[in-house]
SEDREN-361548 format. One line per 8 residues: number of its first residue (from 1); their letters; for each residue x, y, z of N, C-alpha, C, O. Coordinates in nm, 4 decimals. Each point is the difference from the previous one (the first is absolute). Layout:
BEGIN
NUM = a = X,Y,Z,X,Y,Z,X,Y,Z,X,Y,Z  ...
// end
This chain:
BEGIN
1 = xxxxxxxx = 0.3203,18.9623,-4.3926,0.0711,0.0628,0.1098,0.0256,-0.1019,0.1091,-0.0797,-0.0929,0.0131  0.1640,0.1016,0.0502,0.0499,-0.0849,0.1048,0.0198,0.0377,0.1191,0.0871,0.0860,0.0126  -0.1640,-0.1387,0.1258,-0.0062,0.0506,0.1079,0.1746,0.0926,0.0457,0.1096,-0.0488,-0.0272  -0.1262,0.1584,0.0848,0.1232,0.0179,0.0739,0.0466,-0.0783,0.1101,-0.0761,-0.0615,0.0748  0.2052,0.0634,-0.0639,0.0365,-0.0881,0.1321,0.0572,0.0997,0.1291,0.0827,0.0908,-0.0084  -0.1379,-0.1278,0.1002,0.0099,0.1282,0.1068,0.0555,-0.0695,0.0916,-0.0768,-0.0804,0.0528  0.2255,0.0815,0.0019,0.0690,-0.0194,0.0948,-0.0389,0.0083,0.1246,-0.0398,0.0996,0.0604  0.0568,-0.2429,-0.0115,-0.0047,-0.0427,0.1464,0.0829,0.0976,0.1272,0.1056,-0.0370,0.0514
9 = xxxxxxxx = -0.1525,0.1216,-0.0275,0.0754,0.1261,0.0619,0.0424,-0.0591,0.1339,0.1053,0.0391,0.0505  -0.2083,-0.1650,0.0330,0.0203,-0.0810,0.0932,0.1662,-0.0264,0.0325,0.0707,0.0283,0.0967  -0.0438,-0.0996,-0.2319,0.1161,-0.1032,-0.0172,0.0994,0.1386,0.0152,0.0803,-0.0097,0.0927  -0.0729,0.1666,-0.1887,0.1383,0.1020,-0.0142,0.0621,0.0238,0.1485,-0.0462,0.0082,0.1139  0.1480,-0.0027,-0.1615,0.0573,0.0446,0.1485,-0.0461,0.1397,0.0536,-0.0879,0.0759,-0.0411  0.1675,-0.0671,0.1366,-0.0923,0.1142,0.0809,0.0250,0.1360,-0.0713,-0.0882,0.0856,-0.0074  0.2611,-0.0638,-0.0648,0.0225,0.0968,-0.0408,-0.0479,0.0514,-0.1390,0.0325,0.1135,-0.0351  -0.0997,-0.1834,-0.0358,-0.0567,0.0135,-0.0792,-0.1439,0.0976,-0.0155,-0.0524,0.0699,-0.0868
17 = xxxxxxxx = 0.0296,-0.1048,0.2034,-0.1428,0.0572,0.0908,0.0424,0.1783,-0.0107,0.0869,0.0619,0.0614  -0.1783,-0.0179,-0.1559,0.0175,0.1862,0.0153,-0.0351,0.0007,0.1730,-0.0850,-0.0444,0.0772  0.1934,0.1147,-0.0750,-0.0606,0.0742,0.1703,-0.0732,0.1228,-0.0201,0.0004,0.0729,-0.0991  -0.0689,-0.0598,0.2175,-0.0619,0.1520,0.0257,-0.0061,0.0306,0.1370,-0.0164,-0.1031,0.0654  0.0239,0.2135,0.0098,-0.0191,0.0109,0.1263,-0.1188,-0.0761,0.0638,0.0043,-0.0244,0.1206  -0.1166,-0.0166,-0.2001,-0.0993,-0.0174,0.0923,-0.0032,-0.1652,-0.0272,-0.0994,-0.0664,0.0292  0.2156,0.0099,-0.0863,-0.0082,-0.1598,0.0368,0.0508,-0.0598,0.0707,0.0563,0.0900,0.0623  -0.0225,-0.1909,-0.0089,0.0780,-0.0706,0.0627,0.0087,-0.1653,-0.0245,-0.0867,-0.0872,0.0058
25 = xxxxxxxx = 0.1873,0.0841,-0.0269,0.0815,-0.1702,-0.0725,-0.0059,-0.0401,0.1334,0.0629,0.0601,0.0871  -0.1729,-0.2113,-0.0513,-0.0012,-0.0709,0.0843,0.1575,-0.1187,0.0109,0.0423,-0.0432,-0.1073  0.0310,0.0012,0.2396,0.0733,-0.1101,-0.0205,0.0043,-0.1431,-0.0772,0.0975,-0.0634,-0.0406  -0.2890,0.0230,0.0319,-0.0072,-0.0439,-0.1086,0.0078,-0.0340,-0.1682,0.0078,-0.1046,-0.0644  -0.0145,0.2581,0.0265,0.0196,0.0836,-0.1135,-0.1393,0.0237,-0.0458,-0.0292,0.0034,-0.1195  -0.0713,0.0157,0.2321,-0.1294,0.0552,-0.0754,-0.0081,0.1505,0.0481,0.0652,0.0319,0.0995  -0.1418,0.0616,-0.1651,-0.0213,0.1258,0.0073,-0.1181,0.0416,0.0302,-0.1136,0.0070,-0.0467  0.1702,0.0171,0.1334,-0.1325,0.1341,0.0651,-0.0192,0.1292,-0.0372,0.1084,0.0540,-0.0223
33 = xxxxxxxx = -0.1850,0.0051,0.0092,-0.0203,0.1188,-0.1087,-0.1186,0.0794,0.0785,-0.1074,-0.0576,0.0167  0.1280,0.1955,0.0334,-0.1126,0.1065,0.0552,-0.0325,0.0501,-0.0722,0.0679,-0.0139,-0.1018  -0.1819,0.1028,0.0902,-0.0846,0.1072,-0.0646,0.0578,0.1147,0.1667,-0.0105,-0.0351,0.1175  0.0568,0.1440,-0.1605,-0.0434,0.1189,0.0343,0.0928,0.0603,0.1306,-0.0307,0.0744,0.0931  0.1945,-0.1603,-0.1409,0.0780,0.0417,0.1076,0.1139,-0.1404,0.0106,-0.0083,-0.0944,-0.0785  0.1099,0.1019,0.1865,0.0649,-0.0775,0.0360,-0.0953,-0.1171,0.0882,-0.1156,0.0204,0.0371  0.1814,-0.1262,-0.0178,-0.1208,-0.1117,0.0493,0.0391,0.0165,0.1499,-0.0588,-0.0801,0.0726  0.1274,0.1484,-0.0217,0.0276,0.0607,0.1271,-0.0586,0.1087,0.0690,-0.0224,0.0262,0.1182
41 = xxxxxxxx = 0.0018,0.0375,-0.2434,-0.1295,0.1516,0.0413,-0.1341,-0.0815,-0.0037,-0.0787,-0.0139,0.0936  0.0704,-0.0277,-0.1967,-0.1522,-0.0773,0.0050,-0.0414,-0.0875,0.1152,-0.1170,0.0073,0.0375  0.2384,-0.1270,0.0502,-0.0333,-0.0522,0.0919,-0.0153,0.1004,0.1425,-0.0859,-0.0083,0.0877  0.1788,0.0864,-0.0965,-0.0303,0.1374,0.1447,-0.1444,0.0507,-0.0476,-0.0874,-0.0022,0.0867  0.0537,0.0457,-0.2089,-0.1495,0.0584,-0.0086,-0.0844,-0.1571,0.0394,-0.0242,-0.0171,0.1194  -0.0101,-0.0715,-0.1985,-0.0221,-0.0866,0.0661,-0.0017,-0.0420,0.1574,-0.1042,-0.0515,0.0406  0.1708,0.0626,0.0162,0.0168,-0.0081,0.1745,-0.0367,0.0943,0.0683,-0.0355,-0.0285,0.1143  0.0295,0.1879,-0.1610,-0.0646,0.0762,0.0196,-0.1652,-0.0039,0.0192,-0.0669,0.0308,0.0986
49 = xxxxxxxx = 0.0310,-0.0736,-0.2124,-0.1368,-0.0199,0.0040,-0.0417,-0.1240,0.0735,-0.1178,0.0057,0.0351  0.1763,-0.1091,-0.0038,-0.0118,-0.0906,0.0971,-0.0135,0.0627,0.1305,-0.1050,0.0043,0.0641  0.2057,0.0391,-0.0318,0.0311,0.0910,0.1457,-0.1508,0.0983,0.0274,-0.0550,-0.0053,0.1100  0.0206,0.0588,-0.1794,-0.1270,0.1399,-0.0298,-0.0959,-0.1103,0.0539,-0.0479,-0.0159,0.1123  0.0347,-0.0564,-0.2295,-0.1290,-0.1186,0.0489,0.0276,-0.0586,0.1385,-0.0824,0.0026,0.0914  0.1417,-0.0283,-0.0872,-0.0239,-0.0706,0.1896,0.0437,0.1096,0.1006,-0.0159,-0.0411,0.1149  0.0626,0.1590,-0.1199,-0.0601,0.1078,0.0959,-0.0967,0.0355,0.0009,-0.0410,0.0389,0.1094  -0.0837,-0.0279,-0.2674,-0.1020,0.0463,0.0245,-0.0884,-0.0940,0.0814,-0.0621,0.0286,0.1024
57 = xxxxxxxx = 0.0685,-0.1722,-0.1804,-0.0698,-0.1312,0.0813,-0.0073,0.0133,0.1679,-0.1014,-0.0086,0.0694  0.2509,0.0340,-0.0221,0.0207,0.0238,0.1397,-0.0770,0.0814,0.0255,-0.1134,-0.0300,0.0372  0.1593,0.1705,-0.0521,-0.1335,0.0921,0.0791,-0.1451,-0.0349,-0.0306,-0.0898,0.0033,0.0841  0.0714,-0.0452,-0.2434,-0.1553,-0.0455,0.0214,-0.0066,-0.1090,0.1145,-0.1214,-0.0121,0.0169  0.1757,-0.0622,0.0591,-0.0490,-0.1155,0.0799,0.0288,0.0944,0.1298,-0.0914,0.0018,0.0824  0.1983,0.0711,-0.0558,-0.0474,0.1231,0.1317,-0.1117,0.0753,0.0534,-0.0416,0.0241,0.1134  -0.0101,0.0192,-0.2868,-0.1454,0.0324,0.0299,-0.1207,-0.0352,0.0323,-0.0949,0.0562,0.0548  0.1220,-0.1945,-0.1132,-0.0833,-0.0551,0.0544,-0.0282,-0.0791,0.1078,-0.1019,-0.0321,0.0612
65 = xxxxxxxx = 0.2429,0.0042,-0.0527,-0.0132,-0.0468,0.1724,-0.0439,0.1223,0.0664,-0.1062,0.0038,0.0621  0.1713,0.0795,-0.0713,-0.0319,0.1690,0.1183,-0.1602,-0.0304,-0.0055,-0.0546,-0.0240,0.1077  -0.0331,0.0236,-0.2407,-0.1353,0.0174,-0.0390,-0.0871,-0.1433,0.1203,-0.1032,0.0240,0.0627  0.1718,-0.1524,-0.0580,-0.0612,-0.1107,0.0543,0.0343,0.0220,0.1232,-0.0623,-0.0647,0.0842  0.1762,0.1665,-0.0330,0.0026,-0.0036,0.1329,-0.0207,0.1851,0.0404,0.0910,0.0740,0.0374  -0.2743,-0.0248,-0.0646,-0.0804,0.0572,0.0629,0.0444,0.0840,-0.1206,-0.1141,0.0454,0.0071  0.1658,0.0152,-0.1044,0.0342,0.0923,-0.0786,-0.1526,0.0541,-0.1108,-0.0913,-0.0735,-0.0376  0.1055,0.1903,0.0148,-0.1677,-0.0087,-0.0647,0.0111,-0.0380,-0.1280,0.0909,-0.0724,-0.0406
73 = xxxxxxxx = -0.1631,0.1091,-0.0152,-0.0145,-0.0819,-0.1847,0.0540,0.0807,-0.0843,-0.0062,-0.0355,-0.1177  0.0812,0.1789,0.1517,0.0699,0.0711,-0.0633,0.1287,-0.0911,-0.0283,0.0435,-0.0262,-0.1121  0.0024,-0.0114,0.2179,0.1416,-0.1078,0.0075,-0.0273,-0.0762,-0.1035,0.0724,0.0079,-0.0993  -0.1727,-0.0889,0.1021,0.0116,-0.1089,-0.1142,-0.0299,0.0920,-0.1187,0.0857,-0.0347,-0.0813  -0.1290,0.0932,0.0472,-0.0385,0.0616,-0.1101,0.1489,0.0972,-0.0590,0.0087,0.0383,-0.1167  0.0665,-0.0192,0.1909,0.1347,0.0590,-0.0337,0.0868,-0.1307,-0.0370,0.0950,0.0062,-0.0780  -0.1245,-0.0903,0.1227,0.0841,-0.1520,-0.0313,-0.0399,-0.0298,-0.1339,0.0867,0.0027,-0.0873  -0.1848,-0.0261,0.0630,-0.0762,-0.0213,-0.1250,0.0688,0.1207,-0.1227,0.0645,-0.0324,-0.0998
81 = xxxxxxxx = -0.0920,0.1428,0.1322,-0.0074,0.1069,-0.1141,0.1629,-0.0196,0.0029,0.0481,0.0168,-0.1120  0.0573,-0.0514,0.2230,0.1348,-0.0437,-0.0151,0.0529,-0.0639,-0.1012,0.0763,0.0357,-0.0897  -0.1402,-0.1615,0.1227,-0.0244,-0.1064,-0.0649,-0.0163,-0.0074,-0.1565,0.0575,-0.0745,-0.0793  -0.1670,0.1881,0.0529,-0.0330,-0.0086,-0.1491,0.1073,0.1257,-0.0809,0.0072,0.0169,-0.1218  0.0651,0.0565,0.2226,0.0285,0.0582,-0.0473,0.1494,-0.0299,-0.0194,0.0579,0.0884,-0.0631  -0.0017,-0.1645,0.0917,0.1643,-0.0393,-0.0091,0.0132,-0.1612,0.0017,0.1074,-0.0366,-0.0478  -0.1920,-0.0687,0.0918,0.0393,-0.1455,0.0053,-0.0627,-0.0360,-0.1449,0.0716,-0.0462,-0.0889  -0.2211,0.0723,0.0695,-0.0867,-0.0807,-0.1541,0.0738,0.0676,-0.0938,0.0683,-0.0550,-0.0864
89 = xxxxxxxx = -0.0801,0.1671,0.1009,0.0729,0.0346,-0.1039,0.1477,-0.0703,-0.0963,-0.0015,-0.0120,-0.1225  0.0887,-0.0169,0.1881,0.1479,-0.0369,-0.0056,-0.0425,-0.1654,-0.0192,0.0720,-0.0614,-0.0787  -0.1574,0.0021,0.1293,-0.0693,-0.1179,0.0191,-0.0850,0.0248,-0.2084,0.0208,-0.0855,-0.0861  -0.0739,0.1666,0.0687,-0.0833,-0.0002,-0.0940,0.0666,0.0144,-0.1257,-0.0457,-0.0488,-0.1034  0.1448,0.1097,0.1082,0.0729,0.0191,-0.1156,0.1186,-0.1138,-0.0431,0.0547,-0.0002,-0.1102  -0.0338,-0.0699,0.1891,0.0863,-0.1219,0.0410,-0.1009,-0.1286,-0.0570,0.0335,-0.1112,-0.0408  -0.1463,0.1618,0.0525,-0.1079,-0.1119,-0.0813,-0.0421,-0.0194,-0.1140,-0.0016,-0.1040,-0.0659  -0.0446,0.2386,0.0336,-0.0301,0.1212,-0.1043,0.0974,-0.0422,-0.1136,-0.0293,-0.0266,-0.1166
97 = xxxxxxxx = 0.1535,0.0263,0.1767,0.1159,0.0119,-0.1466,0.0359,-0.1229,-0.0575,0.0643,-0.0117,-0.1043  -0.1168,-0.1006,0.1902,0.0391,-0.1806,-0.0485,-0.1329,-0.0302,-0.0031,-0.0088,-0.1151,0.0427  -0.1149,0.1629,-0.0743,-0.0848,0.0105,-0.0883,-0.0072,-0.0051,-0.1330,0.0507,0.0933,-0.0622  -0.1229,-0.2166,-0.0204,0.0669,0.0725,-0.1616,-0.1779,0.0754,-0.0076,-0.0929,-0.0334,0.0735  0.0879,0.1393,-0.1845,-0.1114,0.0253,-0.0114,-0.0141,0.1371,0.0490,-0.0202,0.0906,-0.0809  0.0280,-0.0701,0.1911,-0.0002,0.1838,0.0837,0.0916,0.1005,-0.0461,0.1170,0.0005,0.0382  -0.1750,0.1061,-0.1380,0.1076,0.0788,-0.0406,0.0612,0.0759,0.1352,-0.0325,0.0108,0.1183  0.1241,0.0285,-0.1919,0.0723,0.1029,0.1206,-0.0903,0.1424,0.0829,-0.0051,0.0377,0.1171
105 = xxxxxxxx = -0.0494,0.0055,-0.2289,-0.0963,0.0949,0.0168,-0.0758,-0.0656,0.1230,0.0465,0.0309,0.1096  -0.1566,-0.1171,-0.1097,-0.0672,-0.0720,0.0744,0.0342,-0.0297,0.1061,-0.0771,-0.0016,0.0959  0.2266,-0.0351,-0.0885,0.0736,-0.0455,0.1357,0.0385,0.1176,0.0762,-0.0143,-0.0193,0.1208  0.0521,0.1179,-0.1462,0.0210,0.1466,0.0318,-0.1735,0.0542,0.0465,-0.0148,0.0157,0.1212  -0.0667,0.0023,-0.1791,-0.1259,0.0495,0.0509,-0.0114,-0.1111,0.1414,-0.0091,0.0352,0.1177  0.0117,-0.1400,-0.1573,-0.0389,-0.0999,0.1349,0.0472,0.0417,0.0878,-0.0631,0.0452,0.0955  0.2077,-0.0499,-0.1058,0.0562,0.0460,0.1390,-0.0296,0.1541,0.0337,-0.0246,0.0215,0.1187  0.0235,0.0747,-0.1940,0.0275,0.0987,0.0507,-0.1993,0.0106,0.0526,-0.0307,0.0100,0.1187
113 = xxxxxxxx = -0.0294,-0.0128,-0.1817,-0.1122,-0.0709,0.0775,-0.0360,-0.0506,0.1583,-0.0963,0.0428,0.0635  0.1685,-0.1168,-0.0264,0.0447,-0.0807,0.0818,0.0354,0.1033,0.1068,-0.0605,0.0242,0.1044  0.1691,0.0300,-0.1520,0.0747,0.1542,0.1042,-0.1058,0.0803,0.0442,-0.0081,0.0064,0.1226  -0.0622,0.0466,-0.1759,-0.0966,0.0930,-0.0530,-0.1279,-0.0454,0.1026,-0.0602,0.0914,0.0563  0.0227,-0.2177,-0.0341,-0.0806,-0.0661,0.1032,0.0762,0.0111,0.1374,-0.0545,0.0558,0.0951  0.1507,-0.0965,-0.0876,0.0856,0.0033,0.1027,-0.0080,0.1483,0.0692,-0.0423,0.0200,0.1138  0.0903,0.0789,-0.2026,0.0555,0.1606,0.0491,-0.1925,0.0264,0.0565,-0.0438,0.0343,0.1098  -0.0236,-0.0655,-0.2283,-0.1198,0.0710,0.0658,-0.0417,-0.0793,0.1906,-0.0301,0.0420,0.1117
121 = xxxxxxxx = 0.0447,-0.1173,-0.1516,-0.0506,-0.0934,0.1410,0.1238,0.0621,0.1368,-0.0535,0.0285,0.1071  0.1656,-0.0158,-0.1136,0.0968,0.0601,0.0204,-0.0936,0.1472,0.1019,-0.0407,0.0196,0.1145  0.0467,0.0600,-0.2613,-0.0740,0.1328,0.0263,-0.1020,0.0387,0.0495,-0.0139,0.1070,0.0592  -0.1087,-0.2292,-0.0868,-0.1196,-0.0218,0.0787,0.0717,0.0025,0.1227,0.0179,0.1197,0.0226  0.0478,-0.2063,0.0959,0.0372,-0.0150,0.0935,0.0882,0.1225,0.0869,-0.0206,0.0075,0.1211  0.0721,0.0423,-0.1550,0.0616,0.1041,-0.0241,-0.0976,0.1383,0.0303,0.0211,0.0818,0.0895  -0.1120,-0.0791,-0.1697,-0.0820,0.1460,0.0003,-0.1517,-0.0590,0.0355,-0.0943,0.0739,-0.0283  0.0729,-0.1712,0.0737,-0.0966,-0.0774,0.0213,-0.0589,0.0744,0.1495,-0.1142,0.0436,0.0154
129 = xx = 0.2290,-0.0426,0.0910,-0.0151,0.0410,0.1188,0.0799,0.1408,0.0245,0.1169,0.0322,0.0212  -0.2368,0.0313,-0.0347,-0.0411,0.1193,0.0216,-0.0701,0.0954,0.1213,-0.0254,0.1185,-0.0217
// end
């Protein structure tokens, strides 16, 4: 038997290239290719979750300034349960997934884990003062 020979797809021109909605033919002639949408929805979800993360960051550093300037330990403790509950998270799964080794399962318990610490600490603070 004799190896197959598998074409340098590099070198074909561009039209050769099957299209699909979710690719896009660079000016170079290399291809970019998404999982799970147009690469335009994916970069707005993408920027989205950028945006989420540094509003939550922000108010966590409000709180805790409010907390360093005379605020009681409820403040920081709402920053924190903030914190775990919308920044690690988005932070954890962003780690989690360019991991080789961590099934999905695993990465899903972590985070939602994660939330779950957050909401209670949250709720402690919350129903704490009584």
């Amino acid at each position: 038997m004799s190896p197959k020979t598998v074409p340098n797809t590099a070198t074909l021109p561009t039209e050769s290239l099957p299209r699909t909605d979710a690719g896009v033919v660079l000016a170079d002639g290399g291809r970019v290719a998404t999982v799970g949408g147009s690469p335009t929805v994916i970069a707005l979800v993408f920027l989205s979750l950028v945006l989420a993360t540094v509003l939550s960051v922000y108010l966590a550093v409000r709180l805790y300034r409010g907390y360093r300037a005379g605020g009681g330990r409820g403040m920081l403790l709402l920053g924190v349960g903030l914190v775990l509950l919308t920044t690690v998270p988005m932070l954890l799964r962003l780690a989690l997934s360019n991991v080789g080794g961590v099934e999905t399962v695993w990465q899903e318990t972590i985070v939602t884990a994660c939330q779950l610490v957050g909401l209670v600490v949250i709720l402690g603070v919350i129903h704490g003062r009584r």
